[in-house]
GULO-843087 format. One line per field, with one value per residue (C-alpha): x, y, z; residue in three letters. Coordinates in Angstrom, 1 decimal. Each point is the difference from the previous one (the first is absolute). Layout:
GULO-843087
X [X, ...]
Y [Y, ...]
Z [Z, ...]
residuo [ALA, ...]
//
This chain:
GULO-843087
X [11.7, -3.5, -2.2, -3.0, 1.3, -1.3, -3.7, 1.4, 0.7, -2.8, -2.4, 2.5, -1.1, -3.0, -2.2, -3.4, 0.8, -1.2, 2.4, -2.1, -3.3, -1.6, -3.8, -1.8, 2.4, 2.4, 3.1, 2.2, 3.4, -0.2, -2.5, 2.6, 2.4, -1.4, -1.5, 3.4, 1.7, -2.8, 0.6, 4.3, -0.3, -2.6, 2.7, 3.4, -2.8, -0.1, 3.7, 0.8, 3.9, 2.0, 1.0, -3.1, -2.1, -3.4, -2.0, -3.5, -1.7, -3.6, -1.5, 0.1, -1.9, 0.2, 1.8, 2.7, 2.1, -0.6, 1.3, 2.9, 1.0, -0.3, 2.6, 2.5, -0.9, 0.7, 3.3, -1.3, 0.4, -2.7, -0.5, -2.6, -1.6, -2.7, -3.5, -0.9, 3.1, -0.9, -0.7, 3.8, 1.3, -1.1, 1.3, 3.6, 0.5, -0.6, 2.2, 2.6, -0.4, -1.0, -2.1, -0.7, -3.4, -2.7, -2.3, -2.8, -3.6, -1.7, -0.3, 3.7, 0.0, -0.5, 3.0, 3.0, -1.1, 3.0, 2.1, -1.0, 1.7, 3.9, 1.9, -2.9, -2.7, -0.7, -3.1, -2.7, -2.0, -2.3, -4.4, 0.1, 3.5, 2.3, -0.8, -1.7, 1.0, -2.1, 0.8, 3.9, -0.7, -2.2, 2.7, 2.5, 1.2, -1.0, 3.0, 3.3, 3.0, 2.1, 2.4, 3.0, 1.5, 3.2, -0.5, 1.8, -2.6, -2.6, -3.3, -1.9, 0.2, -2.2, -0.3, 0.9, -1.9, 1.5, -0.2, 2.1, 0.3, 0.1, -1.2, 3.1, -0.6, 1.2, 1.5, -0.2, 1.1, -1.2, 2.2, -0.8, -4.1, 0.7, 2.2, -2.2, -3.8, 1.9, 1.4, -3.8, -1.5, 2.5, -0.6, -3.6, 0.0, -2.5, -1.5, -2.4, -2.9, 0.6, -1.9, 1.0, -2.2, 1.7, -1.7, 2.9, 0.7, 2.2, 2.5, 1.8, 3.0, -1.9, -3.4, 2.0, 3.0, -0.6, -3.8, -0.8, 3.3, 1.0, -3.6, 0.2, 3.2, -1.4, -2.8, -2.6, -3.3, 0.1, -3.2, 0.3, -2.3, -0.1, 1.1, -0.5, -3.9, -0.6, -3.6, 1.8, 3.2, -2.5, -2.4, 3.1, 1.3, -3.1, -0.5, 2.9, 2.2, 2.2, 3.3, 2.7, -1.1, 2.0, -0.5, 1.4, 0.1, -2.7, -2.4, 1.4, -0.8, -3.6, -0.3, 1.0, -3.2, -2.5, -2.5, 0.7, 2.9, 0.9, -2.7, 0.9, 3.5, -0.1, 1.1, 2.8, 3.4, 2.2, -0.3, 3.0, 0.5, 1.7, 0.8, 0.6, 0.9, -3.0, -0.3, 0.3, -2.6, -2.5, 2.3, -0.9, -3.8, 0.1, 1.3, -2.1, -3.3, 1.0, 2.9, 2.0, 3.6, 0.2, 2.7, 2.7, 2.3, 3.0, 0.3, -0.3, -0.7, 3.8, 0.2, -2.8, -1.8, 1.3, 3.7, -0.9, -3.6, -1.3, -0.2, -2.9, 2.1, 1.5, -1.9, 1.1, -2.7, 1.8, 2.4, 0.2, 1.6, 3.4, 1.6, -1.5, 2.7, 2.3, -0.2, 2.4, -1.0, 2.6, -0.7, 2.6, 0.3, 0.0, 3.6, -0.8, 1.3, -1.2, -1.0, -0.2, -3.6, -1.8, 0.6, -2.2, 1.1, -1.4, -1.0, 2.0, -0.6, 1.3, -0.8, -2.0, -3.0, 2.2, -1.6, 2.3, -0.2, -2.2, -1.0, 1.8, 1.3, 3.5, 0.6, -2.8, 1.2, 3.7, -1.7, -1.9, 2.8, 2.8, 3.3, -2.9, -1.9, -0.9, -3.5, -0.5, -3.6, -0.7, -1.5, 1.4, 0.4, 1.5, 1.4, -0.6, 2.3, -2.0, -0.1, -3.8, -0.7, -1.3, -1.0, 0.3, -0.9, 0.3, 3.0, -1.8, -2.7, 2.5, -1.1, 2.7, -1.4, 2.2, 2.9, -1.9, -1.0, -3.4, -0.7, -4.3, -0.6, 1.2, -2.6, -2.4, 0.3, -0.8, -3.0, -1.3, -0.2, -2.6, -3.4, -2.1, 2.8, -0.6, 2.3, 2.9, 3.1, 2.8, 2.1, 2.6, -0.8, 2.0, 0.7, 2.0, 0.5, 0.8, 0.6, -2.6, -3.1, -1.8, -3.3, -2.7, -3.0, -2.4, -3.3, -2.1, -2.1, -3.9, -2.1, 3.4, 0.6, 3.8, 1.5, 4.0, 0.2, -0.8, 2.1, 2.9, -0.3, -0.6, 3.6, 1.8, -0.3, 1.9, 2.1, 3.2, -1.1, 1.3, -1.6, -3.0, -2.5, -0.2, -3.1, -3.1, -2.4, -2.7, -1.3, -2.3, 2.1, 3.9, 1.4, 0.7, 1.8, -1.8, 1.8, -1.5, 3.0, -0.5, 1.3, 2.5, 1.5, -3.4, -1.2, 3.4, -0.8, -3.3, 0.7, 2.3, -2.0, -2.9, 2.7, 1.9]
Y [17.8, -1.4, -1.4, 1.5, 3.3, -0.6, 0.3, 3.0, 2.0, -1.0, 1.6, 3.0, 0.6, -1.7, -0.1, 0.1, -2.4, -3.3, -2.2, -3.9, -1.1, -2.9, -0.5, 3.0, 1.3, 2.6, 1.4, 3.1, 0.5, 2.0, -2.3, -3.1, 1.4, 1.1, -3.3, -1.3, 2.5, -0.7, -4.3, 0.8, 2.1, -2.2, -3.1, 2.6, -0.3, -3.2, -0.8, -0.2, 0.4, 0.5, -3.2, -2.3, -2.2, 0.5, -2.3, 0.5, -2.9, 1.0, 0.3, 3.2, 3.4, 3.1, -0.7, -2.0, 2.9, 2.3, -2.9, -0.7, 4.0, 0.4, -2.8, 1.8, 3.4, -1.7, -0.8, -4.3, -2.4, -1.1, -4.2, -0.5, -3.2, -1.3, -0.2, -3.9, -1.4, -3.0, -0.2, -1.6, 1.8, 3.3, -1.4, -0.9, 3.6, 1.6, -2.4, 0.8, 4.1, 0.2, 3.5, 1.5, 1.4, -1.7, 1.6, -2.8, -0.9, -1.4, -3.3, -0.7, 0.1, -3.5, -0.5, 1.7, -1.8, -0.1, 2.3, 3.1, 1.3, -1.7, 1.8, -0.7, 2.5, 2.5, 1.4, -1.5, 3.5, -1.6, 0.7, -3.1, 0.7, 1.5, 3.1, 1.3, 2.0, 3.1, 0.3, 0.1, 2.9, 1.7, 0.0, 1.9, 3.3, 1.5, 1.9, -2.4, -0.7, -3.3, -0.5, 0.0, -3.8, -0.6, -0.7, -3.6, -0.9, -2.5, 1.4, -2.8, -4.0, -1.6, -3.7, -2.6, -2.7, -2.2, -2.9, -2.7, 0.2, 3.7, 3.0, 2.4, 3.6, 2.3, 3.3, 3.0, 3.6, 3.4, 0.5, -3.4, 0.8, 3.9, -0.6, -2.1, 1.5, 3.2, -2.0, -1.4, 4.0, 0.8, -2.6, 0.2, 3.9, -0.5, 3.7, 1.0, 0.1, -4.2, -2.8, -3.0, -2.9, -2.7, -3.6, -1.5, -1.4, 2.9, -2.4, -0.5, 1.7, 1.0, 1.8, 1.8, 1.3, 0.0, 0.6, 2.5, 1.5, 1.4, 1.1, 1.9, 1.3, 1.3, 1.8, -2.1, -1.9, -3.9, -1.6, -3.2, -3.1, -2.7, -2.3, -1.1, -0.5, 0.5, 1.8, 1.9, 0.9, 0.9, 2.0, 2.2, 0.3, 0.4, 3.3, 1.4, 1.4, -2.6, 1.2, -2.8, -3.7, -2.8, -3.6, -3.2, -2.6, -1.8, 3.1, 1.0, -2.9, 0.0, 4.0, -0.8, -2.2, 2.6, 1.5, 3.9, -0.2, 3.4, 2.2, -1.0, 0.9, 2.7, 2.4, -1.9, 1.3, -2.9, -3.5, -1.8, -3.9, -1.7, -3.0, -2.6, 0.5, 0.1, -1.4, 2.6, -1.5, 1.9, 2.9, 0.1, -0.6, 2.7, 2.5, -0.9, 0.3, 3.1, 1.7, 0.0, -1.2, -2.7, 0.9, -2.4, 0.8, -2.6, -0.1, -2.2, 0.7, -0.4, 3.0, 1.8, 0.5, 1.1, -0.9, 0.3, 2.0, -0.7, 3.9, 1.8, 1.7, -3.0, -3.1, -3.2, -3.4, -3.1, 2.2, 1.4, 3.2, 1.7, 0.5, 3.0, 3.2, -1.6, -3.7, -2.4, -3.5, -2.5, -3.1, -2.6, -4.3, -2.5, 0.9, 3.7, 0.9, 3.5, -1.2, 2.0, 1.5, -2.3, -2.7, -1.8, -0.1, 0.6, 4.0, 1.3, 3.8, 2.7, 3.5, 1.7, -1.8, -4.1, -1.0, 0.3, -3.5, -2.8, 0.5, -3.0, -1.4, 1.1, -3.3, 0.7, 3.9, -1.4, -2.0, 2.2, 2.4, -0.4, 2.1, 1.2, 2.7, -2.1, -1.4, -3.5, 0.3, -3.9, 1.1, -0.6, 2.9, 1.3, 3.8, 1.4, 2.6, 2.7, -0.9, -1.8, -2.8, -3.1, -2.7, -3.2, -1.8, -1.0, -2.0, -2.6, -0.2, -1.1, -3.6, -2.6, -2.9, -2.0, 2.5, 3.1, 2.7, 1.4, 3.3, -0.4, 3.7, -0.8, -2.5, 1.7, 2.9, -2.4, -1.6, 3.5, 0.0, -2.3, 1.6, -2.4, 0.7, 2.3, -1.1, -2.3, -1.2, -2.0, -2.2, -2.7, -3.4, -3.2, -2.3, -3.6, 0.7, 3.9, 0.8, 2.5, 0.5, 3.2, 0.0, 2.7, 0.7, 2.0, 2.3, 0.0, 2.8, -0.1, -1.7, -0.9, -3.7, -1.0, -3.2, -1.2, -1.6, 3.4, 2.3, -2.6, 0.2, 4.0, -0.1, -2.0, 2.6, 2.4, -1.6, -2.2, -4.0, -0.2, 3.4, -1.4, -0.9, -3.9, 0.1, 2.8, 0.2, 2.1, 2.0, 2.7, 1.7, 0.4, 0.7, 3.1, 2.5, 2.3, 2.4, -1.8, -2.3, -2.9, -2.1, -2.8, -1.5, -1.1, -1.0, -2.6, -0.8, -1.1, -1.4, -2.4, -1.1, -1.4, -1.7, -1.7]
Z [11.7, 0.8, -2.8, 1.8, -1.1, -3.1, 1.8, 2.0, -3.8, -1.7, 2.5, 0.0, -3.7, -0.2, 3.4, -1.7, -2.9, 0.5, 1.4, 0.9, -1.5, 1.6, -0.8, 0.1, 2.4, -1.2, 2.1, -0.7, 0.5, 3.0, 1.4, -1.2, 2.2, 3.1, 0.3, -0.8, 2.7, 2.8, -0.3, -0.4, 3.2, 2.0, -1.3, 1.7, 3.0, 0.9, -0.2, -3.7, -0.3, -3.8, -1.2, 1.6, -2.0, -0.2, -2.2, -2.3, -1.2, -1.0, -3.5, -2.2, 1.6, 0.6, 3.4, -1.7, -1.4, 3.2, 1.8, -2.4, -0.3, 3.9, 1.4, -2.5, 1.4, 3.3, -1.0, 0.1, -2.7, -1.5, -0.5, -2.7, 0.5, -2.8, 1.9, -1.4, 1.9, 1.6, 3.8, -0.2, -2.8, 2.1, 3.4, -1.7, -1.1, 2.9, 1.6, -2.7, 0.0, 3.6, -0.8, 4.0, -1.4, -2.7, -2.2, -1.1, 0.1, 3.0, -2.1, 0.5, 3.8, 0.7, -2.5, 2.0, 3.4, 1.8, -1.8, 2.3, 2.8, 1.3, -2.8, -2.4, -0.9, 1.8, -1.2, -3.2, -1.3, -1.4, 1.3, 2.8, 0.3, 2.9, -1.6, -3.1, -2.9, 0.7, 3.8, -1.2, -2.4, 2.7, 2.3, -2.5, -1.0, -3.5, -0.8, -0.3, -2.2, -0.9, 2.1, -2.1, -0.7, -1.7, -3.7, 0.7, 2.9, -0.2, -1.2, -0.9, 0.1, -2.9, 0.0, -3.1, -1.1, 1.3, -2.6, 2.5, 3.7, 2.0, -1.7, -0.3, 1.6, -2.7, 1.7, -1.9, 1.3, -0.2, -2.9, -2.0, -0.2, -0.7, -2.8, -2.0, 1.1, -1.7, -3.1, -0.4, 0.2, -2.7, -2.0, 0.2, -0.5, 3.0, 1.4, 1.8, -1.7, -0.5, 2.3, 0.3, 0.6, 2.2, 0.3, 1.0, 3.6, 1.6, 1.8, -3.1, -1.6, -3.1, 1.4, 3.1, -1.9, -3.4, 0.1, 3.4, 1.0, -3.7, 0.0, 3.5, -0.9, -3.3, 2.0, -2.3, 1.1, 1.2, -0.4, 2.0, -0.1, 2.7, -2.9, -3.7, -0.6, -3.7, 0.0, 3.0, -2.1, -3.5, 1.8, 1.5, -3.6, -1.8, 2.6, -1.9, 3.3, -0.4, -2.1, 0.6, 0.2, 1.7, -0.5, -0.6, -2.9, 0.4, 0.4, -2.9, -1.8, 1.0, -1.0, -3.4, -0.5, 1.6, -2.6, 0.0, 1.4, -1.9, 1.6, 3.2, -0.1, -1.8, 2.8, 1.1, -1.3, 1.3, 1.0, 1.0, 0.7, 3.1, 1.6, -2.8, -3.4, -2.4, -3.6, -2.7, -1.7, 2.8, -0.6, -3.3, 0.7, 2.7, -2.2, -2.9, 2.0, 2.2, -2.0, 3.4, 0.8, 2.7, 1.9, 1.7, 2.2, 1.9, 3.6, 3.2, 3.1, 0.8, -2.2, 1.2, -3.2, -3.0, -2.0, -3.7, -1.8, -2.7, -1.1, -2.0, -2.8, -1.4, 1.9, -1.8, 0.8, 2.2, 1.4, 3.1, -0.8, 1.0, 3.4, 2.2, 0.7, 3.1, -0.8, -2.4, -0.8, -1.6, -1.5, 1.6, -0.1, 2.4, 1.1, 0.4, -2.8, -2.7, -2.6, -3.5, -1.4, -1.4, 2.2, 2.4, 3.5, 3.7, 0.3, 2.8, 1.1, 2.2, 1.0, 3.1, -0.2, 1.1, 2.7, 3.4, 0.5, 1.4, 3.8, 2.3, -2.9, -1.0, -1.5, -3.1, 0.1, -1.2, -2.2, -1.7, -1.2, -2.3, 1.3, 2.8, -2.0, -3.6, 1.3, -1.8, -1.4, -0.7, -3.1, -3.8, -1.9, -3.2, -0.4, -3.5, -1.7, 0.7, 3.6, 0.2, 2.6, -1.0, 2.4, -1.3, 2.9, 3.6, 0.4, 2.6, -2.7, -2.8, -1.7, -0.9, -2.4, -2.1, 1.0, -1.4, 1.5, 0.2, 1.2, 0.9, -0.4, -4.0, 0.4, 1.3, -2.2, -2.8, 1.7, 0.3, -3.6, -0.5, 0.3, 2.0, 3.3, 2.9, 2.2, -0.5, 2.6, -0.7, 2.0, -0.2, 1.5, 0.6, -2.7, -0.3, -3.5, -0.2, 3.5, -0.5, -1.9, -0.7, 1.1, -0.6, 2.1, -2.2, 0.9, -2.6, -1.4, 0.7, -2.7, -2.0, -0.8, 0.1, 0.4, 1.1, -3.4, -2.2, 2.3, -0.4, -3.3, -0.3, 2.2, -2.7, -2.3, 2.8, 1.9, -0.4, 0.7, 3.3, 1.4, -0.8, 3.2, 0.1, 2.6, -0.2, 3.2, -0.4, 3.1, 1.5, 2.1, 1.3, 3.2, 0.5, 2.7, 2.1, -3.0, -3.0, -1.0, -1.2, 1.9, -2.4, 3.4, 1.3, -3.1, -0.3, 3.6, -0.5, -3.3, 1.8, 2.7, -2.6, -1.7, 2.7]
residuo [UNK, UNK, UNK, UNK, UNK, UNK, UNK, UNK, UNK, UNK, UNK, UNK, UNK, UNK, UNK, UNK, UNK, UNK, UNK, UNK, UNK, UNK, UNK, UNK, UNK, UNK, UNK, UNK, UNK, UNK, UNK, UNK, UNK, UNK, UNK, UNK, UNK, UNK, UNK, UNK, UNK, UNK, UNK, UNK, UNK, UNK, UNK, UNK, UNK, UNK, UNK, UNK, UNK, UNK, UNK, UNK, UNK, UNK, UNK, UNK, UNK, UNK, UNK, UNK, UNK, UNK, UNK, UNK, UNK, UNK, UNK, UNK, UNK, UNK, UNK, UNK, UNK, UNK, UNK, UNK, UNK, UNK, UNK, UNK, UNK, UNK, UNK, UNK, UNK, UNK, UNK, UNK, UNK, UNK, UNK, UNK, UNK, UNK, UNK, UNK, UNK, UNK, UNK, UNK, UNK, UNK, UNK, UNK, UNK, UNK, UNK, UNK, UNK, UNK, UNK, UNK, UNK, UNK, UNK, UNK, UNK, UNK, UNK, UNK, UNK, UNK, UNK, UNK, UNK, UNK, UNK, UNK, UNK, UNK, UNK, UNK, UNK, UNK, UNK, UNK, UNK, UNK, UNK, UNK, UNK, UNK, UNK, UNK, UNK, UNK, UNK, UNK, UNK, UNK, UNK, UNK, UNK, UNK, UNK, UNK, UNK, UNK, UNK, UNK, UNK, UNK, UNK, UNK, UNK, UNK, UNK, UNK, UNK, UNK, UNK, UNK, UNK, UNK, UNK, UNK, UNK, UNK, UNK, UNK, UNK, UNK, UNK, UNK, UNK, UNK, UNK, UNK, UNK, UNK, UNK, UNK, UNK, UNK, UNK, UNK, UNK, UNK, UNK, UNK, UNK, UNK, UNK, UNK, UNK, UNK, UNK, UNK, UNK, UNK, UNK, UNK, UNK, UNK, UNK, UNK, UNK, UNK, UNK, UNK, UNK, UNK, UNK, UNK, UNK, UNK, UNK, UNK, UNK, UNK, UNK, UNK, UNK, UNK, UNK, UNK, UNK, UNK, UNK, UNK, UNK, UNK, UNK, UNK, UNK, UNK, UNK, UNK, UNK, UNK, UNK, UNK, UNK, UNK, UNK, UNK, UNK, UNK, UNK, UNK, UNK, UNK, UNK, UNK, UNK, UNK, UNK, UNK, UNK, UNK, UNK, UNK, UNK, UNK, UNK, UNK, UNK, UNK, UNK, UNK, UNK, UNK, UNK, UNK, UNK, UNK, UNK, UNK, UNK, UNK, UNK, UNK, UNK, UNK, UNK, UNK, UNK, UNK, UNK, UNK, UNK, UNK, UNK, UNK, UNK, UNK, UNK, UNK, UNK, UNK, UNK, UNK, UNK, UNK, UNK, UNK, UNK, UNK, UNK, UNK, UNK, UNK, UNK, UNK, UNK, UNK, UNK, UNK, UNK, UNK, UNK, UNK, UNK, UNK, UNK, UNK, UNK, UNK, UNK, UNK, UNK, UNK, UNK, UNK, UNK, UNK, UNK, UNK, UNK, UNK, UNK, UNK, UNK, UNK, UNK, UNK, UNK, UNK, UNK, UNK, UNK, UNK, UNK, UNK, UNK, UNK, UNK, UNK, UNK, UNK, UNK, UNK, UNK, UNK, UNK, UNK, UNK, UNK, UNK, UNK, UNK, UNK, UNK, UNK, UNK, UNK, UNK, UNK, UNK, UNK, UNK, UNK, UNK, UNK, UNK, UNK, UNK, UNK, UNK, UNK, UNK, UNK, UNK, UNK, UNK, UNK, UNK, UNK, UNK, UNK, UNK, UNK, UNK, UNK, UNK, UNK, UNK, UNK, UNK, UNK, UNK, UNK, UNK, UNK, UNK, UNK, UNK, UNK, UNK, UNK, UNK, UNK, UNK, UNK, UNK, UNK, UNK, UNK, UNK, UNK, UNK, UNK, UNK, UNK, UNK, UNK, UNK, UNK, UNK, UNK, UNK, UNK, UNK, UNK, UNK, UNK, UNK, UNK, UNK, UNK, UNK, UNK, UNK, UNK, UNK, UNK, UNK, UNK, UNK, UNK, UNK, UNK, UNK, UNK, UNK, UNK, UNK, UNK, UNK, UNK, UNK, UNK, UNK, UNK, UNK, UNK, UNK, UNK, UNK, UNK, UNK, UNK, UNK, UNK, UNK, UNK]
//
């Protein structure tokens, strides 16, 4: 098993569809793969052996997913590293996942001084680099297949966010990104006369398995961007190419107030939602403006994508849908524990997409299974009797004031309700009194006048006394990851330090 099969199929069936759309440039699926055979085979040249790291940090482009589909051909494992990493960030990585060869932008040189050569990297491709991009694929063959991998062998490490001390390096095999990258084609009823526009960073879990490989497999069209730039993203739309959109919340959230919004998705057929949970009151919006679903989905990157969809045939708003063929979830307590539908507990899952473990760090790996193959999620949920998904919320997230507990996603969904909010984010806070106090930082719409003292009162009416935010900060803008999550930890974080 090799996921870059999936490349070698497509353009079995499909050679002159298109396969990647970057600008004005478009590339078939023959084309895809020579340049994806020529760069695997110049890569087998200059000492690439099966199992060997070899890293990419660099922004979306066309030569990402050549890159990416290439070190599988070669038999390597891919380590996906996000392209903003710090000049530290970067160098502790590399440290960390020890790739022999680096895929990058000249820009990043002067970052891995001293990590080249004595065990370290080998070689940076890169333009001012020990060698470039096109020279490797010049020195290849055209005609080559994946070397075959077992379906338990690394394929891929994909880094977390690490919200305290060292990022964890999430391995995932051949067998954990196929499985789901299928699940999301099926779901989707992707084909391929579909394209998928992908403005999200291709380092993470959501935009190179859920996003490009189920859309390679499918044989459909991937239109990539370099990132999210609105006027970019509408004018790509507005062309009416575009079949299957991808964003986050807070794009979402800033759609819902464009003028038109109707005409310009009218020839998109499915738009799905990732990385945070989003209020239903946008949901509602969305579909009232475009007559579309917004599609959610449950994953991590631990689970390579996809768990539960939200399905088209009987898609139910603030749910994230049912489990996927091949995977189980379970609702369990503190203790471990199953607990009976209904009942809100940690989400723990299994099935062919659970991560193989963490790399050098068997200590989280144990922890991060119940009886070894039940992955703890972290997240709250609540299983229905017809088997739907609810997240309730993150369990680090959960508020305790006055010995009750808030849930800020409950919160939040109620803030949403108020018409003068864009954005909302809610977070517990120290307190003498209550040991915590829910605070809620608020973006307000343009030209709409809204004060702490109206939205508290609006919240009354909603919410039970205690849920109720004691402190309102209003705000341009959140912190946000290179993904588009907002970004709750650095918000409490900086929160604290004005208030020391």
């Amino acid at each position: 098993m090799n996921v870059a099969a999936n490349l070698e199929t497509s353009t079995l069936y499909f050679p002159k569809s298109p396969a990647l759309v970057t600008g004005e440039k478009e590339m078939t699926y023959a084309e895809f793969n020579d340049r994806t055979n020529r760069l695997a085979t110049g890569l087998l040249k200059m000492g690439l052996r099966p199992g060997e790291h070899v890293a990419i940090c660099a922004s979306n482009s066309e030569e990402w997913p050549i890159s990416y589909f290439a070190i599988l051909k070669a038999g390597g494992v891919v380590i996906s590293l996000a392209s903003l990493l710090s000049s530290d960030e970067l160098r502790m990585l590399l440290e960390h996942s020890k790739p022999r060869f680096l895929f990058t932008n000249s820009e990043r040189l002067k970052d891995i001084d001293g990590l080249r050569g004595n065990q370290g990297i080998e070689k940076v491709i890169c333009p001012d680099g020990d060698i470039t991009f096109d020279h490797v694929i010049s020195s290849g063959l055209s005609s080559f297949r994946s070397l075959e991998r077992d379906r338990t062998d690394t394929a891929v490490i994909l880094y977390t966010g690490g919200t305290t001390g060292m990022p964890k390096g999430v391995m995932l095999t051949h067998e954990n990104i196929n499985h789901p990258a299928h699940n999301v084609a099926f779901c989707e009823r992707t084909t391929q006369g579909d394209r998928a526009l992908c403005a999200l960073p291709l380092h993470h879990v959501f935009a190179v398995v859920h996003i490009m490989t189920s859309t390679i497999m499918s044989g459909a069209c991937l239109e990539i961007l370099p990132g999210f730039d609105m006027e970019t993203v509408l004018s790509v739309i507005e062309a009416g190419q575009v079949t299957k959109f991808f964003a986050v919340p807070t794009v979402y959230t800033r759609f819902v107030t464009l003028d038109h919004l109707e005409q310009i998705m009218r020839n998109i057929r499915y738009c799905f939602c990732s990385g945070s949970a989003i209020a239903v009151e946008i949901m509602r919006q969305w579909k009232e403006r475009t007559g579309l679903n917004m599609h959610e989905g449950y994953g991590m990157t631990e689970t390579a994508s996809a768990v539960t969809f939200n399905h088209m045939y009987r898609h139910v708003p603030g749910s994230v849908g049912t489990v996927v063929p091949g995977c189980e979830v379970q609702i369990r307590d503190a203790a471990g524990n199953i607990l009976e539908t209904g009942k809100e507990g940690e989400v723990c899952m299994r099935g062919p997409n659970m991560m193989k473990g963490y790399l050098n760090n068997p200590e989280a790996t144990e922890e991060a299974f119940w009886e070894k193959v039940w992955l703890r999620s972290g997240d709250i949920g609540v299983l229905d009797e017809d088997g739907y998904l609810t997240i309730v919320d993150r369990l680090k997230d959960l508020i305790i004031t006055g010995g009750e507990n808030v849930y800020p996603r409950e919160v939040e969904e109620a803030i949403y309700l108020n018409e003068g909010v864009a954005e909302c984010a809610v977070i517990g806070t120290p307190d003498k009194v209550w040991g915590e106090r829910v605070v809620a930082y608020i973006i307000p719409k343009v030209d709409v006048s809204i004060t702490a003292d109206g939205l508290k009162a609006f919240l009354k009416t909603r919410l039970a006394p205690f849920k109720v935010p004691k402190e309102y900060i209003f705000t341009t803008e959140f912190p946000k990851s290179t993904a588009g999550k907002v970004l709750k930890r650095e918000i409490k974080r900086q929160h604290l330090e004005k208030n020391k």
